[in-house]
N, C-alpha and C positions, 0 to 999 in steps of 0.2 A: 620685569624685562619688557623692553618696548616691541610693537608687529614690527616694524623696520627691522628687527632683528630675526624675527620671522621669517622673513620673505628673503633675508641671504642666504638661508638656511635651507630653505625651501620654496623655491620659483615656482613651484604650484601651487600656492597658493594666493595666484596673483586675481584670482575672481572675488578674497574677501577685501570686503570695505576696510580699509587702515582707517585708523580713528586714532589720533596720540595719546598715551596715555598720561593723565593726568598726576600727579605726586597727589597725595593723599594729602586732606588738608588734617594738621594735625588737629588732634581731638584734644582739649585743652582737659579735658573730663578723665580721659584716657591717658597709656602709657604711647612710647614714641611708635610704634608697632601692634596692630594689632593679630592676636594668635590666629584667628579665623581666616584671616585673607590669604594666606600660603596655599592653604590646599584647595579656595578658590580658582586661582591661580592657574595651579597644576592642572584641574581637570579641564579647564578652557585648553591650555596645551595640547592637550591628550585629545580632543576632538579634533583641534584643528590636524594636526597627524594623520588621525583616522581619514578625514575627508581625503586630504593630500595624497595617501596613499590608494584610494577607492578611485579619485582620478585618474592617477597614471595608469593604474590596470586596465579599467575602461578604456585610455589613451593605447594602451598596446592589444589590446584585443580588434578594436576599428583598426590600428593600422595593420593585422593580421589579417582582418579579414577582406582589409583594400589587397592588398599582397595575392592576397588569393584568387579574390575575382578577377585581377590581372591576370595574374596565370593560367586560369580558365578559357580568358579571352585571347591570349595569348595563345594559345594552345588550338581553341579551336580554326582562330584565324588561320595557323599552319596546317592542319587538317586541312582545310579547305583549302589550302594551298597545293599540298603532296598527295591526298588522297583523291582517287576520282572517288565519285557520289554514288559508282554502285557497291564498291567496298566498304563508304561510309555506312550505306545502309544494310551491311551485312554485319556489319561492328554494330547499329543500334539494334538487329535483329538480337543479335547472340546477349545485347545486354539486358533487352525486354525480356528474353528467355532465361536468363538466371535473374532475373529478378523478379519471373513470376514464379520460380518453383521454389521463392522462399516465400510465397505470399500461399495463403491461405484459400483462397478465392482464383475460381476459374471464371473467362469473361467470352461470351460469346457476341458475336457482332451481325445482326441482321441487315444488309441495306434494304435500298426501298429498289433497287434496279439491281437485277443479275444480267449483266451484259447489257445487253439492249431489250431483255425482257423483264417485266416483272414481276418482282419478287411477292408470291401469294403470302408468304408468312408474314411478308412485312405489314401489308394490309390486314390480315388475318389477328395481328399483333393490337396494330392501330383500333380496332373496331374492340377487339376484347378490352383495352385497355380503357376505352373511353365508356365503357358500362360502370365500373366504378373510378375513375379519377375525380369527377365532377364532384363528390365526397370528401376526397382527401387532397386536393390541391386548391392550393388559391390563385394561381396563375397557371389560363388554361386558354387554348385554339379552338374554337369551334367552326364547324364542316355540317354541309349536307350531301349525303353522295345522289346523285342521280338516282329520279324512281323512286325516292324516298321522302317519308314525310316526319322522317324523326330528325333532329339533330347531333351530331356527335362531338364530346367536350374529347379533345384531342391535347396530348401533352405539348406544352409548351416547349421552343429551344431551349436544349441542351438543361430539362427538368427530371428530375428523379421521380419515382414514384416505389413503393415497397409494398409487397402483399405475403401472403403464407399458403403455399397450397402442400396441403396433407402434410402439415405442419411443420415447415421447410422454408426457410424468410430467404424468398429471394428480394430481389432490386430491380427496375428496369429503368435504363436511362435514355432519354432522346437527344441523339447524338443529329448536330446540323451543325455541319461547314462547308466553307467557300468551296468550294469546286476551284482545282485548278487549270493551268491551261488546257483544253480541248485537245487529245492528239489523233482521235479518230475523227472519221466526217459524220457519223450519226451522231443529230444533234441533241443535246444534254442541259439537264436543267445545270443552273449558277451554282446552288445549292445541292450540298450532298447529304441525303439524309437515312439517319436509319436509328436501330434501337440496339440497345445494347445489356445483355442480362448477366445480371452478376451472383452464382451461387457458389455454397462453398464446397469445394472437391470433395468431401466425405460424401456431399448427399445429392451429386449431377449422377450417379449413374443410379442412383433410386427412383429418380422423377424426374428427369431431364426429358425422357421420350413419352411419356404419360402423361406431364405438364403442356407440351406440344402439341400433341393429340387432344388435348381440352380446351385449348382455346383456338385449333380452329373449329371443334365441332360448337365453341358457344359463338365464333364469329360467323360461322354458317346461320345457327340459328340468330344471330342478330340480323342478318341479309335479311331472312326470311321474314320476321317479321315487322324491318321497318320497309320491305320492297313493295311496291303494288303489285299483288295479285293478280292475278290475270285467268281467264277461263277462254280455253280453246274449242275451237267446233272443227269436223273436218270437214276438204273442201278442197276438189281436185288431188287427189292420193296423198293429201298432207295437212299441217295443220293452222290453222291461223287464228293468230293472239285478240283477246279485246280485253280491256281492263275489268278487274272483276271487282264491283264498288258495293255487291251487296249486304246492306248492315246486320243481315239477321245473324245471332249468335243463339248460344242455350239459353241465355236469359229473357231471352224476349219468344222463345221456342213455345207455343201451348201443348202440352201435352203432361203427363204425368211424370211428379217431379222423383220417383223413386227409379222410372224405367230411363230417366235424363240424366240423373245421378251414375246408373250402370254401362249407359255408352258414354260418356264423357272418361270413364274410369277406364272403359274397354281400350278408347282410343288412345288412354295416356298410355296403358302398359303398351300395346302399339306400339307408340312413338320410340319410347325407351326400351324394347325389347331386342335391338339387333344383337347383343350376344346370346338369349333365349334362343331366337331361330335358327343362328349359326348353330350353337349348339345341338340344337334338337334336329338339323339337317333337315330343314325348311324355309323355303321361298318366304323373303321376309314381305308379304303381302296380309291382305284381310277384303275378306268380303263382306257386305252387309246387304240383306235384299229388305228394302220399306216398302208395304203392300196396307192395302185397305182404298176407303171410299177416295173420289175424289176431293180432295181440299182439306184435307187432313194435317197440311202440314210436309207431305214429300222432301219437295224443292227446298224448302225451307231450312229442313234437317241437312242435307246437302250443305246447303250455304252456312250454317251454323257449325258446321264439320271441318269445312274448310276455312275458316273465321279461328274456328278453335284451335286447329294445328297449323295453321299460315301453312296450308299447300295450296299448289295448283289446282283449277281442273279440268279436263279433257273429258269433253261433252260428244258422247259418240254416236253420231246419226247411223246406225245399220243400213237404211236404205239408198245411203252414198256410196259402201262400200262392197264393191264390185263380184269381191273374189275371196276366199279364204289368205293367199298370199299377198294381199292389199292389206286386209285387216292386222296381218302379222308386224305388214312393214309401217301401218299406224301405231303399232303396241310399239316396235322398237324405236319410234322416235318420240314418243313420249318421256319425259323426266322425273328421273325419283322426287318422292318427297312430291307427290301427286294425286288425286282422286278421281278415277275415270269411270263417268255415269255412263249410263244406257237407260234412260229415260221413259216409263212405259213400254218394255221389252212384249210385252203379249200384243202391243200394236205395231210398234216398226220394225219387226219382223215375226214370221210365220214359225214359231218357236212353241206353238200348242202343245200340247198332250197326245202323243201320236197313239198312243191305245186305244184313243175316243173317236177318231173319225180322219179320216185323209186328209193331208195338209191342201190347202188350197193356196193356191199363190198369188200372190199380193200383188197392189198394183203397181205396172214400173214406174219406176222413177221418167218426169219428162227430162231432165238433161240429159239422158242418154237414150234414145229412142229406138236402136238398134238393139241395144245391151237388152243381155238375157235376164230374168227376174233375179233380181239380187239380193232378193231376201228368203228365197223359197227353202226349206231344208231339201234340199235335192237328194234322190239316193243314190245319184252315179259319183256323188264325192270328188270331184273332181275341180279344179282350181278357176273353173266358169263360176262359178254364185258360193254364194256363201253358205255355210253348212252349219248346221246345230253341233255336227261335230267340230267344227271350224271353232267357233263360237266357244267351246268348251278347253279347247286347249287352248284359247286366248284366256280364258281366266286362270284352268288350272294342268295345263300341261307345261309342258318343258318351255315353251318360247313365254310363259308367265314369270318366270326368273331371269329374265335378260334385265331387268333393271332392278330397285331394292327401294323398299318404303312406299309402295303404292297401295292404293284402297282401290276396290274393285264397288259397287254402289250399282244394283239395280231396282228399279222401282217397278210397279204392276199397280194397276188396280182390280184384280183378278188372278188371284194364285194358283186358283184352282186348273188355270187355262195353262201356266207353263207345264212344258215336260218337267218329268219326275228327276231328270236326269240335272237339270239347273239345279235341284232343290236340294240334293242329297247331301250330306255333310263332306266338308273337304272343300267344297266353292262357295257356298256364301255361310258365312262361318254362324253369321246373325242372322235371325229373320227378327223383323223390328215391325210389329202393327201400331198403323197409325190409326188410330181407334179417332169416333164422335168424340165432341168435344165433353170432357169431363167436369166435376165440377174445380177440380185443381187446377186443370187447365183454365175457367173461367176466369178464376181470379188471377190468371197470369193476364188475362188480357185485358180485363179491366183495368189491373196497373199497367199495362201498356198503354194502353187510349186513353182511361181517362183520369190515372193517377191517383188512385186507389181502390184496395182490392174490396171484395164484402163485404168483410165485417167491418167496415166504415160505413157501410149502408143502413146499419139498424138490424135487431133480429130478425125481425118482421119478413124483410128484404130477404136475406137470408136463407131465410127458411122458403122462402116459394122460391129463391133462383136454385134451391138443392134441388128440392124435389122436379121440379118444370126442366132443369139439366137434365138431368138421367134418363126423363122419359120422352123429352124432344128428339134427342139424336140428331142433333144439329153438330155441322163440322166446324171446325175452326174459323175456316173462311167464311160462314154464312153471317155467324156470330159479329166477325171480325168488320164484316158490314155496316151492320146494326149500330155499331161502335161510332167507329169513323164518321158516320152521317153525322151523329150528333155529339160530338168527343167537346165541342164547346157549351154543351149542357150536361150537365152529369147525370142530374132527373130525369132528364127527358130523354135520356141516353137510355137509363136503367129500365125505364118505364117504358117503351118500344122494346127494349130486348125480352123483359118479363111478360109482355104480350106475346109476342114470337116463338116464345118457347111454348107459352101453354097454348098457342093457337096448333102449333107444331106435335106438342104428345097428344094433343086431343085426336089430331085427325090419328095419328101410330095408334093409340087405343081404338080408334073408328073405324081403320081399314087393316090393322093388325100389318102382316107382313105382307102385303098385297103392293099396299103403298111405297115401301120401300122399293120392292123389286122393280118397279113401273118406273122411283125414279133414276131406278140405276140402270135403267135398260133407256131411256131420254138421256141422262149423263153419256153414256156410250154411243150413242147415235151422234151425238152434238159431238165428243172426240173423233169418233171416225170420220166426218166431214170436216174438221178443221184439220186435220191432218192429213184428206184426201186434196182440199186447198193449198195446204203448207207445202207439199211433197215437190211441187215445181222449184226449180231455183229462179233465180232474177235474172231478168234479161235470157232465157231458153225457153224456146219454142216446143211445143209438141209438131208430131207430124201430123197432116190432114189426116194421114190415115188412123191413124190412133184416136184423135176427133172425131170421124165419123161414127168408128166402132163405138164410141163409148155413148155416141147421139143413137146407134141402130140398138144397142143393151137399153137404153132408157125408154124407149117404145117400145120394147117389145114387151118389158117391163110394165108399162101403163096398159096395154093392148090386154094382158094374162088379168 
């Protein structure tokens, strides 16, 4: 049979190549016909058919589904014609809503602006989010917010990201589109942006409000610790900022690394204890009071404190603050997630041991020359000066819970000199001694300065920095001298300090406790005159009269 005969038969099969078929040339060998070539034949037949018929179905299926999408457009075009646009979009409401309650998954939509304010979640979202994206995306936005020295890898337009909290595989998507036309006059960025979370309805009302509550408490703590610190002093009944840059942490701390181990551990349960204190129907606070020689390390632990928990701190001069109800309205502007020192409390203000001998009252302050002594513990109690009972309810009375997660930190070098009543449990929770420099501590600061500890020195070494340690009683700071002079010779560093120590326990073994006390009664001379220096502010005048008096005390003083 020839294809010519083919293609009357079936017009669709006009895409094969026709090719004539040839007559067989007869086989001279052979009979006029060969048995084999029939059912060759046949199954060429039988394909071509097949194709033919695979065509035309494909041919009516396109043109079903042209048919359709005219009708579509057809359709919507009369829409648009007959219905207005707020019924239209009450028709896509009604269809979004039956088409989400056959969907398995429920879709929440955070923007970035509620009205003309901003939305905290959405930020709150942003910063959680960019703690692990940088991990799991490979197309990412990077940001630094203001105050900040961290980076944040932020999700890219309109990118997914997926995580699992308490085992629960949510989705989060960053949803950015055009803005359309403006109809109010507050003006509006181009772009509309926001995030969008996808869980599945079985498991939104298990963790939907617990999953929220954790990521702003981890986007708070992201603030915290990539914002600059700051430590406040007060000054004129309130408070003023300065950036707080100092690097000391626990690790670089000298002191003994079992009693650094115990407050690092104190402060973490701290941090993490706000349902403990709810609980137990307690002001979520903590006091610590650090006491011992001077140069021990005090200030230090401070800054390593606040280094370790990224708080604030509110450095509180007493002999600024005028009045018991001054000092209240200083506490109340303070901010959680904060540490407020009182610095040497047995010297900036008159806070002695009233059992031992009558309070004497301190000297005024020169920027206010009128004002009455404002550090005296006064017994008439009253809201002219400030009061040890003052004082006491700022740490542990009722106005000490107006705010939540503050650390209360007094220092002394002389414990014996506070009243009993600072001391007693209930207000400063710790008492923490900053003890001479030990020999654990040495080798803290040897790897500090000069980059390795002891037992990189030889046994030799060793064994006379143990012994010459313990019985010098030398502070951190004396040591820490010694260091630094010669931190670019290691030898000559080691060999000045192991001189200084046994120059140092010779004379303790020579004058016993004589010495000590002589130099801690010189230490306290030289504080109380840099502090009697300090106590003026900048740019305020004393009165003549105040000058004189204090020129008629000084003679009369040389004259006895």
């Amino acid at each position: 049979m020839c294809v010519s005969s083919l293609l009357d038969q079936n017009p669709n099969t006009w895409f094969l190549v026709c090719i004539p078929q040839r007559s067989p040339t007869p086989n001279p060998t052979s009979s006029s016909s060969s048995p084999s070539s029939t059912p060759q034949r046949e199954i060429s037949e039988e394909n071509l058919d097949f194709h033919s018929q695979r065509m035309a179905e494909m041919k009516e299926s396109w043109t079903s589904l042209a048919s359709l999408l005219a009708t579509l457009a057809f359709c919507q075009t009369l829409l648009q014609w007959v219905l207005p646009p707020e019924l239209r979009s009450v028709v896509l409401g009604f269809l979004k809503r039956a088409l989400g309650c056959c969907s398995s998954y429920c879709y929440y939509e955070i923007n970035e602006t509620d009205g003309v304010n901003t939305n905290e979640l959405y930020n709150a979202i942003q910063l959680y989010l960019s703690s692990f994206v940088s991990a799991s995306c490979s197309r990412l936005s990077l940001s630094r917010p203001p105050n900040s020295s961290a980076t944040n890898f932020v999700l890219s337009n309109n990118d997914c990201v997926a995580e699992v909290f308490d085992g629960v595989a949510v989705q989060w998507e960053h949803v950015v589109t055009q803005r359309q036309s403006q109809r109010s006059s507050w003006p509006q960025p181009d772009e509309k942006r926001g995030f969008t979370l996808r869980i599945r309805k079985r498991d939104k009302d298990l963790i939907l409000k617990a999953y929220l509550d954790y990521i702003m408490d981890k986007a708070n703590e992201i603030r915290r610790n990539n914002r600059e610190r700051l430590i406040y002093t007060n000054c004129g009944g309130g408070w003023k900022p300065v950036p707080f840059k100092h690097p000391g942490t626990f690790d670089t701390l000298a002191m003994d690394p079992e009693t650094k181990s115990d407050i690092m551990e104190d402060l973490r349960d701290f941090a993490d204890g706000q349902a403990f204190y709810q609980r137990t129907g307690r002001a979520w606070k903590r006091g610590y009071l650090l006491y011992g020689p001077p140069g021990t390390g005090k200030s230090s632990m401070i800054a390593a404190m606040a280094n370790f928990l990224g708080y604030d701190i509110y450095d509180l001069e007493l002999t600024e603050v005028h009045s018991n109800s001054e000092l209240r309205k200083l506490l109340m502007k303070t901010s959680s997630k904060s540490i407020i020192v009182i610095e040497d409390i047995d010297c900036s203000a008159n806070l002695s041991n009233r059992s031992e001998a009558p309070q004497v009252p301190a000297p005024q302050s020169c920027s206010s020359p009128g004002a009455p002594d404002t550090a005296s513990g006064g017994k008439d109690g009253n809201n002219n000066t400030i009061t040890l009972s003052g004082l006491l309810n700022f740490t542990d009375g009722l106005w000490s819970c107006c705010g939540s997660e503050r650390i209360f930190v007094f220092t002394t070098n002389h414990i014996e000199k506070l009243d009993q009543a600072l001391l007693r449990s209930g207000r400063m929770d710790m008492h923490i001694y900053m003890s001479y420099c030990s020999y654990q501590a040495l080798n803290i600061l040897l790897r500090n300065y000069l980059g390795s500890e002891a037992e990189d020195l030889g046994k030799v070494a060793v064994s006379e920095l143990r012994e010459a340690v313990e019985k010098a009683k030398m502070t951190p700071a004396d040591i820490s001298e010694v260091l630094i002079k010669n931190r670019r010779n290691k030898e000559k560093a080691v060999s000045e300090l192991l001189g200084a120590l046994k120059v140092r326990a010779e004379r303790n073994e020579k004058y016993g406790g004589l010495r000590e006390e002589c130099e801690l009664s010189v230490v306290e001379e030289e504080e109380q005159e840099k502090r009697a220096l300090d106590s003026p502010k900048e740019g305020s005048d004393c009165d003549d009269d105040s000058s004189k008096k204090v020129e008629a005390d000084e003679e009369e003083k040389k004259a006895k």
